[in-house]
RODRENKE-800557 format. One record per residue (C-alpha): residue in three letters; x, y, z. Coordinates in steps of 0.001 Angstrom, whole numbers, padded with zeros to 6 digits, always signed. Layout:
<nodes>
ALAXYZ...
</nodes>
This chain:
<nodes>
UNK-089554+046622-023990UNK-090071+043041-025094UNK-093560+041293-025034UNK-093668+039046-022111UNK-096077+036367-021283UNK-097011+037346-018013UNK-097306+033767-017301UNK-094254+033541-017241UNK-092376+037122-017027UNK-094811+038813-014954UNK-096230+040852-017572UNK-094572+044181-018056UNK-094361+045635-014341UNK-090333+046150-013421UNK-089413+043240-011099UNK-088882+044031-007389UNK-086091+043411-005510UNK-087728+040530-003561UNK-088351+038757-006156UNK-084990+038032-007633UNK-083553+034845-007070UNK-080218+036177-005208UNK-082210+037554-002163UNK-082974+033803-001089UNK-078750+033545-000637UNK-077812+037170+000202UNK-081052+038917+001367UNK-081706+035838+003799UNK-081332+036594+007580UNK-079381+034381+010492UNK-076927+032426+009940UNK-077795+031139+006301UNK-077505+034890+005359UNK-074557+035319+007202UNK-072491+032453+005887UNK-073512+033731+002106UNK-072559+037369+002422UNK-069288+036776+004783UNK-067653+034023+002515UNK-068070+036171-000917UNK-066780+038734+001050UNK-063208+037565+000924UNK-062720+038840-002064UNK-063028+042031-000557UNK-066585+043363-002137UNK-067966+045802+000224UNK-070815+045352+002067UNK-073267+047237-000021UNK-073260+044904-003001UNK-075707+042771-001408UNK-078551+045371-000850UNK-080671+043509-003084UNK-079005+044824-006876UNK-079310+042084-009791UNK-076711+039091-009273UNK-075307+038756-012937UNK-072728+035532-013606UNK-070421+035985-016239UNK-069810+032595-017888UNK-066460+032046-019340UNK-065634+029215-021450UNK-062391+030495-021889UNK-059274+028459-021379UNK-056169+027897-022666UNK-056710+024252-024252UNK-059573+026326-026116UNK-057396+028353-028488UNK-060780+030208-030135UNK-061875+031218-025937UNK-058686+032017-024717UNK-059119+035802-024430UNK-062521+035361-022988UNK-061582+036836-019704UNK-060377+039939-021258UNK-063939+040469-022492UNK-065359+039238-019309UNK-063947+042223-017336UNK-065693+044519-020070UNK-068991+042800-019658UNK-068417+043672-015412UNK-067601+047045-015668UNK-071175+047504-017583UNK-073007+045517-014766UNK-071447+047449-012321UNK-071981+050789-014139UNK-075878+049578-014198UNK-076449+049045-010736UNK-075810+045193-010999UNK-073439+043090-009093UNK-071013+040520-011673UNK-069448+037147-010378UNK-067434+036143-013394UNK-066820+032263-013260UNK-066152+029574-015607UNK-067766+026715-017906UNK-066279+024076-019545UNK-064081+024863-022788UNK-064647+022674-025538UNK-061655+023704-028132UNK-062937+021977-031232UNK-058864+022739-032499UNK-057661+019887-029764UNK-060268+017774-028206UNK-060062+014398-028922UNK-062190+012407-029946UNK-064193+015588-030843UNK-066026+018609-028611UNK-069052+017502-029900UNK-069225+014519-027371UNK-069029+017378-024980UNK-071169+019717-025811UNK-074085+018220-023988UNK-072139+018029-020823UNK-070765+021773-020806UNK-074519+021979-021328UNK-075986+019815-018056UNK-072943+021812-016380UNK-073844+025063-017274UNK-077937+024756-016804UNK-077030+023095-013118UNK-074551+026462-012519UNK-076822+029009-013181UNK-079809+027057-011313UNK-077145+026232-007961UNK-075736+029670-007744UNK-077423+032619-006653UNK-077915+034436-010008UNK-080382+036540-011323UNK-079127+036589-014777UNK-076403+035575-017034UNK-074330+036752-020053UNK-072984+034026-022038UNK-069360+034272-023126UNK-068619+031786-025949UNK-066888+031363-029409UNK-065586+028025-030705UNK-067867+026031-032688UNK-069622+023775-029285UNK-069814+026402-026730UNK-071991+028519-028386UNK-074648+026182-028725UNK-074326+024346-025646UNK-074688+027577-023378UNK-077535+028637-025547UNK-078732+024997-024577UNK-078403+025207-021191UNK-079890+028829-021239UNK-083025+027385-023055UNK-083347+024722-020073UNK-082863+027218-016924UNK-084915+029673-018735UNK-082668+032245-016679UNK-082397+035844-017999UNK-079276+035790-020074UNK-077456+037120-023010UNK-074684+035916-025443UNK-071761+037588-026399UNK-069526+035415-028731UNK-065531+036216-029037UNK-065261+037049-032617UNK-063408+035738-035632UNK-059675+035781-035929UNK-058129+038534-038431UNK-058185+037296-042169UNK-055220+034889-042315UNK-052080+036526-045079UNK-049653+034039-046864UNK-047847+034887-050189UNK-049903+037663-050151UNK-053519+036138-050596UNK-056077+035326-047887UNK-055836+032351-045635UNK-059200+030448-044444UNK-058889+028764-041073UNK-060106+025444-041570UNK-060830+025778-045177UNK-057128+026588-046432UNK-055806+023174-043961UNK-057807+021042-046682UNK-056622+022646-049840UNK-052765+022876-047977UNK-053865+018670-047339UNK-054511+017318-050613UNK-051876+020135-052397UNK-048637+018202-050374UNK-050810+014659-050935UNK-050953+015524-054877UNK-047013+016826-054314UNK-047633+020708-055603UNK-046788+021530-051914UNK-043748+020706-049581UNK-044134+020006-046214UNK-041841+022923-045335UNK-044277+025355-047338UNK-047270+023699-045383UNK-045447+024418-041854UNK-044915+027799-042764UNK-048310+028757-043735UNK-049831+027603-040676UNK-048662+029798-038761UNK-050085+032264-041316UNK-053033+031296-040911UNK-053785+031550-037013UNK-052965+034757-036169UNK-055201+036981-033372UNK-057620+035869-030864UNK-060637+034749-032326UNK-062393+031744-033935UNK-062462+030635-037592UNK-062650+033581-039492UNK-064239+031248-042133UNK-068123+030779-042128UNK-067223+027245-040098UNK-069119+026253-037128UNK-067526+028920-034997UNK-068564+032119-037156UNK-072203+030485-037873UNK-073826+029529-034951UNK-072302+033525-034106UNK-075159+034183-036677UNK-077003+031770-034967UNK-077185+033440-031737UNK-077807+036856-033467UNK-080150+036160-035907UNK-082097+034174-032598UNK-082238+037739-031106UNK-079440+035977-028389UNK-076501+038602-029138UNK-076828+041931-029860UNK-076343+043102-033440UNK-072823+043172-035399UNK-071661+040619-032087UNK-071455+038099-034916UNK-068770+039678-036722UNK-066631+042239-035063UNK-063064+040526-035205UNK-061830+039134-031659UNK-059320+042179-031217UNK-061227+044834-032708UNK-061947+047526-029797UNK-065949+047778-030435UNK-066058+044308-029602UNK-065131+045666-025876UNK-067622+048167-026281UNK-070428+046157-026867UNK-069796+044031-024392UNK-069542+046912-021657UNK-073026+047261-023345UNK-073690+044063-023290UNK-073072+044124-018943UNK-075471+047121-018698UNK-078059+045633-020723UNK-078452+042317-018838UNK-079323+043917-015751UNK-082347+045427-017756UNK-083165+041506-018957UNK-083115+040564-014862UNK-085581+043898-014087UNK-088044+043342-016704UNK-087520+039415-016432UNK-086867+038509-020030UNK-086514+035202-020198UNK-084744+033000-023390UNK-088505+031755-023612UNK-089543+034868-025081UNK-086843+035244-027434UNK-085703+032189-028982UNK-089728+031345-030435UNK-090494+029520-033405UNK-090163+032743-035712UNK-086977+033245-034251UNK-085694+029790-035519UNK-087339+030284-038702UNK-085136+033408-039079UNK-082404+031856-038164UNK-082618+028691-040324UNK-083337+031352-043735UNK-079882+033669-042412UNK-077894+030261-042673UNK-079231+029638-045750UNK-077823+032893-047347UNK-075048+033213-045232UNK-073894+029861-046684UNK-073653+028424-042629UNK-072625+025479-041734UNK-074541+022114-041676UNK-073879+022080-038281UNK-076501+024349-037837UNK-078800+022138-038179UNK-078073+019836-034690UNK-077640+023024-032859UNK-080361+024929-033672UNK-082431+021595-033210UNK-081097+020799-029912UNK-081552+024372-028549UNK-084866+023908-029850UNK-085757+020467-028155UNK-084916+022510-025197UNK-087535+025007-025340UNK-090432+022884-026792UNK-090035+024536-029813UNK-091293+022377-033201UNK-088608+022544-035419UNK-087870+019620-037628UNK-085198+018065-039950UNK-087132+019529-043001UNK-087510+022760-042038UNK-083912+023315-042977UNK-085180+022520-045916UNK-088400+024032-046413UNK-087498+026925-045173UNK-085197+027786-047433UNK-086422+027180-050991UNK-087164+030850-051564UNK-083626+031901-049835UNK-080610+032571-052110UNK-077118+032654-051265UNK-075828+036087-050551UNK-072310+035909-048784UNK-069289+035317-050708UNK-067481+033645-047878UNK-065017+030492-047793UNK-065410+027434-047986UNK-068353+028498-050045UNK-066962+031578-051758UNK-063443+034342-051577UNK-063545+036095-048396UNK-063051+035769-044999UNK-065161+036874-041594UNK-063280+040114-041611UNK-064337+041405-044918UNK-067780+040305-044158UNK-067613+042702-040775UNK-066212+045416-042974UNK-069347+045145-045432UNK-071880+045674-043169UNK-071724+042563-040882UNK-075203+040162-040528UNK-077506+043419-039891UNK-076718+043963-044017UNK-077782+040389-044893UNK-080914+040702-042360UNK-082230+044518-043859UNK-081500+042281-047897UNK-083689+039223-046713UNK-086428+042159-045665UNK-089645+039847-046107UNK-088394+036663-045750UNK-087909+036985-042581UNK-090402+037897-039096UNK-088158+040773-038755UNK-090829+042068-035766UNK-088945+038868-033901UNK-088015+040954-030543UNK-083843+040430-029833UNK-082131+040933-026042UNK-081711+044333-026897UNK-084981+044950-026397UNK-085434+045788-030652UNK-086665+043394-033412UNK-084032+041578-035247UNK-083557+044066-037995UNK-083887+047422-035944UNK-080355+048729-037554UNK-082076+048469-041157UNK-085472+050502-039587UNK-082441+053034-038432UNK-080707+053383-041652UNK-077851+051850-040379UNK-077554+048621-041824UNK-075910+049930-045494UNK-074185+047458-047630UNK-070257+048360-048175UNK-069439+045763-050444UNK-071350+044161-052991UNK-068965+041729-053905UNK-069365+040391-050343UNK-073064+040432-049344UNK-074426+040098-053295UNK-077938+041262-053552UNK-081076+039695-053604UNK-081456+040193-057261UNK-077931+039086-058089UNK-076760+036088-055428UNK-073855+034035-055466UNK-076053+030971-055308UNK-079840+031287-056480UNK-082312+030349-054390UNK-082344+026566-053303UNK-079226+026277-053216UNK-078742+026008-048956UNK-078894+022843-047170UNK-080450+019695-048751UNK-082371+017076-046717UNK-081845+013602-048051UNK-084243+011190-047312UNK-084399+007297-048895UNK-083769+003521-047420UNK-080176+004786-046956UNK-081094+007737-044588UNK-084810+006663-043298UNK-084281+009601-040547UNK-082444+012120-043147UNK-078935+012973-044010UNK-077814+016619-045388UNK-076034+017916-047898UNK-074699+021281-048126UNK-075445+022439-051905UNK-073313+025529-051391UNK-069978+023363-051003UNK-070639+020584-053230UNK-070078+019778-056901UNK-072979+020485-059450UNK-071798+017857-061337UNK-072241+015654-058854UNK-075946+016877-057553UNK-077101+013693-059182UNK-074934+010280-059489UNK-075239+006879-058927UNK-071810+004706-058367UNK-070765+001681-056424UNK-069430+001775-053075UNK-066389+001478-051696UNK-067453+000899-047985UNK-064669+001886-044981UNK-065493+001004-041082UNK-064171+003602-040022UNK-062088+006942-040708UNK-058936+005332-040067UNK-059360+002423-042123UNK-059868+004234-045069UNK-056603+006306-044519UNK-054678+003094-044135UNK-055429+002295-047986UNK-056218+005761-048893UNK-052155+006718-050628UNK-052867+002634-052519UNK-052238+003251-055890UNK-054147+000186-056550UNK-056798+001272-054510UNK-060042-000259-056244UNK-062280+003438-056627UNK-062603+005641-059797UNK-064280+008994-060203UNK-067693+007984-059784UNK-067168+005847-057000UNK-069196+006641-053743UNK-066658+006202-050421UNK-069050+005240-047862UNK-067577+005805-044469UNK-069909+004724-041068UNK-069222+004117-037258UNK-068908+007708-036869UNK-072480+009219-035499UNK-073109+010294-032068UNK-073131+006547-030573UNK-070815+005305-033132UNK-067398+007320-032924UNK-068485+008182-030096UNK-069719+012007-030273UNK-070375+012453-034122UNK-066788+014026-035121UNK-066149+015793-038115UNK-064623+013316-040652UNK-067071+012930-043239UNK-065269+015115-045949UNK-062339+012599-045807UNK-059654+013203-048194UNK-059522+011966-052149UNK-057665+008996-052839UNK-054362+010242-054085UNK-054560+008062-057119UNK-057468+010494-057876UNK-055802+013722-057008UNK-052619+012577-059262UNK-055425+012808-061988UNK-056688+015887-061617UNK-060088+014522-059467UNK-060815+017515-057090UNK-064362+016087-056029UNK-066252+012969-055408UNK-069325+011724-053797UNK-068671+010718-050386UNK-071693+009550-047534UNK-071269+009045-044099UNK-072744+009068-040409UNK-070603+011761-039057UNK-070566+015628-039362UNK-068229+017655-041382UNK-065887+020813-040993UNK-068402+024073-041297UNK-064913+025439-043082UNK-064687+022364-045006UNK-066344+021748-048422UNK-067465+018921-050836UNK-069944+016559-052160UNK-070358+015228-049095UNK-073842+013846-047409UNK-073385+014134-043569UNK-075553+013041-040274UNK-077268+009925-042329UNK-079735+008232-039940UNK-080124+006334-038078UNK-076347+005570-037853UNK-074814+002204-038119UNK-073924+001424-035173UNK-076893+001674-033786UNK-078057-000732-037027UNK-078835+001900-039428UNK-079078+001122-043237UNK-075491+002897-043443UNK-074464-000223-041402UNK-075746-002938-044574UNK-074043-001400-047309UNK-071179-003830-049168UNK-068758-002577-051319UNK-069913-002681-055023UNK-073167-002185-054074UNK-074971+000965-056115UNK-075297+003892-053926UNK-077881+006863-056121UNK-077336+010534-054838UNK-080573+012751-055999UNK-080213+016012-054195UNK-082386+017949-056601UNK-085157+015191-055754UNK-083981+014928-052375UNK-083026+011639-052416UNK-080176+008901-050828UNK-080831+005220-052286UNK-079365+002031-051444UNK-080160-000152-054829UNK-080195-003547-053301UNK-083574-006010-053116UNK-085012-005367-050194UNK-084933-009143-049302UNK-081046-009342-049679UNK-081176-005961-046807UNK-083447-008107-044575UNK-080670-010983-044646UNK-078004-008653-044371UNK-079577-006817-041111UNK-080381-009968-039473UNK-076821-011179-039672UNK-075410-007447-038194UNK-074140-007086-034901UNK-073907-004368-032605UNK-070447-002838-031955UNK-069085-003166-028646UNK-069655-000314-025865UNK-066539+002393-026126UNK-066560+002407-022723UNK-068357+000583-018990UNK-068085+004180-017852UNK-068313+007813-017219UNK-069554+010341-019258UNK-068875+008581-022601UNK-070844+005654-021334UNK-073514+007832-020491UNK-073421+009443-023238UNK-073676+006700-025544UNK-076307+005336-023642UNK-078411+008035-023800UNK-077720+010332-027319UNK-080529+010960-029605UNK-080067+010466-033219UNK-078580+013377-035601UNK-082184+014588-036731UNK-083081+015432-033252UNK-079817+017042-032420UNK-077662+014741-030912UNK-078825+016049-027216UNK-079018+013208-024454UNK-082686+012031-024026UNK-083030+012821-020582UNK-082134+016833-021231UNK-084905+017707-023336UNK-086829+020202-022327UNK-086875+023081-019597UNK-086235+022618-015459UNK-086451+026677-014680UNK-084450+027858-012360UNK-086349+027331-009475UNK-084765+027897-006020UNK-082654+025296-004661UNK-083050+024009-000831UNK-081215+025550+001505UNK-077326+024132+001693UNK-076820+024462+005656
</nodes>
């Protein structure tokens, strides 16, 4: 069994039944008592279920508008049939799907709201524990969020990557391949017919990205956190085990609930430290880094903008997955899945780090079972796909006072370290206006500065910062070029592109200053972002800027805007920081 603090599990004794949250709705006496047990009882579960067994909520982000969750339910009824078969009693019901494929403006304004819904569910409701049921690139994280800020017994169980995507007989990369299809029919090597047709190639199972985007890393994420039981990462959406584990997955919660294993106790500092190193040599997205900073922020934990890149000096690249490499989620299942990659990092990681199973993080290598299948997937140690170093970058300089990132796996090595004038854009769309310009005024070694897109700015920090060449470029033969903006990027996308620069501009940020033909110097091996104007021409410029008006005198995305943190501290709203517990609410009649 996990260690527990006993000030705040209890220490090791079993739980009793009194003590579990769902007593104070279903154990209650009189008319409060009555009113709980007779109304669940419509749905004709018999009268036994409320003796006092574990309450479990199953929460589904599954939906329809959210492509990557829509077979969620399916895997909710395995997760019920384990609860049941462990003495446990499952009420499946739903969160908020944030489908990163058609949410506009992005999910990430969102994510902190399925959040605030989720932590106020499991608090409200008369739970005793909950598995989390995610998979698109937002969900995961913000159920992990709200898990961190209950402080609930719970466990993850993410939905699994798509199968690889087939057309003209290669692999197709979700995400990824929708780029390289992009500037192929821009550069006219591709029709548009040709383009329709292969995206329906590309999609084509349940599942998320089957890329290492957003979607398939923060599925690490949680499993490298100790959140989701081993292999949950990368078992493809339709592939039977999935089903099994999370029948396992049901059981196993109702163990978290009796022994009172909290997220607390998982999700510690050497638990983020793992996880930060596995993105590293997974080649994860720079999303990562708000997530796992947020979740964080929620549980006190001290983790820091340059920890992701500290951290991972020493840690090579080892998987040989798109955008950063040749294969595809399902290949990487096939070759041994994230327990391979855990039992070839060995010593750089805490592998005692104690998972919701109950075993540290790398108990399948202990057991033998965590074998490499295919070297030309998960490279080894001694012979990486990127050498050490070679993870995320954290820029700082007067361009990016609070840091911007750089992900060194994606980008150009001929571009590591430039210096060229700007060519400054207000936003995403005004750059496309002009973008197809032949006499668009940028060469090769320009630096497209894009801004107005951070968390305040857009609003909800979308990912547009790997915007498109200029087709003027592309006609030549220009595949990459140094681009720098507020915003986020694509985990499936790829690029010399610094992301997340802070502060933004519209909240003033030095992003906000910069003029086109100004010099803009990009020093990623010295870790550095430089605006090369006289710091008395900046002072003029900042005293003549203006803020941008609100987006909206309303709502959530008022709220939101009102209240979002910068990109360093992960984009949470300033007010959810932290843990409430899940104390018991006052009675409701």
């Amino acid at each position: 069994m996990p260690h527990q603090d006993p000030a705040t599990t209890g220490g090791d004794r079993p739980r009793r039944t009194d003590e579990l949250r769902s007593r104070h709705w279903f154990g209650a006496g009189g008319r409060s008592g009555m009113l709980y047990r007779s109304w669940m009882r419509n749905q004709g579960f018999a009268d036994d279920v409320f003796d006092g067994r574990p309450v479990i909520g199953i929460a589904v982000s599954g939906s329809e508008l959210a492509p990557c969750n829509a077979h969620l339910s399916r895997l909710a009824e395995s997760v019920g049939r384990g609860v049941w078969e462990a003495g446990g009693f499952p009420l499946e019901f739903p969160v908020m799907a944030l489908g990163e494929t058609v949410l506009r403006p992005t999910a990430m304004l969102y994510r902190n709201l399925l959040a605030m819904e989720a932590e106020e569910l499991f608090r409200a409701n008369p739970l005793d524990g909950v598995v989390l049921l995610s998979g698109c690139d937002k969900t995961t994280p913000g159920l992990l969020m709200a898990a961190a800020s209950a402080d609930l017994p719970a466990l993850m169980l993410t939905g699994g990557p798509m199968l690889n995507g087939k057309f003209r007989g290669e692999d197709v990369g979700s995400g990824t391949h929708v780029w390289k299809f992009e500037e192929e029919v821009r550069a006219g090597r591709m029709t548009e017919a040709e383009c329709g047709f292969a995206e329906a190639c590309m999609s084509r199972s349940n599942g998320h990205c089957m890329t290492m985007g957003t979607a398939s890393t923060m599925a690490c994420m949680a499993e490298a956190l100790g959140m989701q039981p081993a292999y949950g990462a990368t078992w493809p959406a339709v592939d039977a085990r999935r089903y099994a584990m999370a029948q396992k997955s049901g059981r196993r919660i109702v163990d978290l609930v009796h022994q009172d294993v909290r997220p607390s106790s998982i999700m510690t500092r050497e638990a983020f430290e793992n996880a930060v190193r596995v993105n590293a040599a997974i080649g994860g997205s720079t999303n990562a880094v708000i997530h796992l900073t947020a979740i964080a922020g929620r549980l006190g934990v001290d983790l820091g903008l340059d920890d992701f890149d500290t951290l991972v000096r020493d840690v090579p690249t080892l998987l040989d997955l798109m955008p950063s490499g040749r294969f595809l989620m399902e290949d990487f299942c096939y070759a041994g899945g994230l327990p391979a990659v855990i039992a070839e990092l060995g010593d750089l990681l805490h592998t005692d780090a104690v998972t919701v199973t109950g075993d540290p993080v790398d108990a399948p290598a202990r057991a033998g079972a965590a074998e490499c299948h295919d070297r030309e997937v998960i490279r080894p140690l001694d012979d990486p796909l990127q050498e050490a170093g070679s993870g995320t970058a954290v820029l700082r300089g007067n361009l990016a006072p609070g840091g911007a990132v750089l992900k060194q796996s994606a980008a150009s090595e001929h571009l590591m370290v430039h210096r060229g004038r700007a060519k400054v854009f207000d936003s995403p769309e005004e750059y496309y206006a002009v973008a197809d310009d032949p006499d668009l005024d940028v060469d090769a070694d320009t630096v497209l500065v894009v801004r107005n897109c951070g968390p305040a700015g857009y609003p909800g920090m979308p990912e547009v910062s790997n915007v498109a060449l200029p087709s003027k470029l592309l006609a030549a033969g220009i595949t990459d070029m140094v681009r720098v903006c507020d915003g986020r990027m694509s985990g499936t996308a790829y690029g010399t592109v610094v992301l997340h620069t802070s502060p933004e501009a519209a909240v003033g940020g030095p992003l906000a200053l910069v003029q086109d033909g100004d010099t803009v110097s990009l020093d990623v091996p010295g870790r550095s972002l430089a605006l090369e104007v006289d710091p008395a021409e900046l002072e003029r410029r900042a005293a003549a800027w203006k803020p941008p008006e609100p987006h909206s005198p309303r709502g959530w995305t008022k709220l939101y805007c009102d209240t979002v943190l910068q990109a360093e501290h992960g984009a949470d709203l300033d007010f959810l920081v932290g843990r409430s517990g899940h104390e018991v609410p006052r009675e409701s009649h």
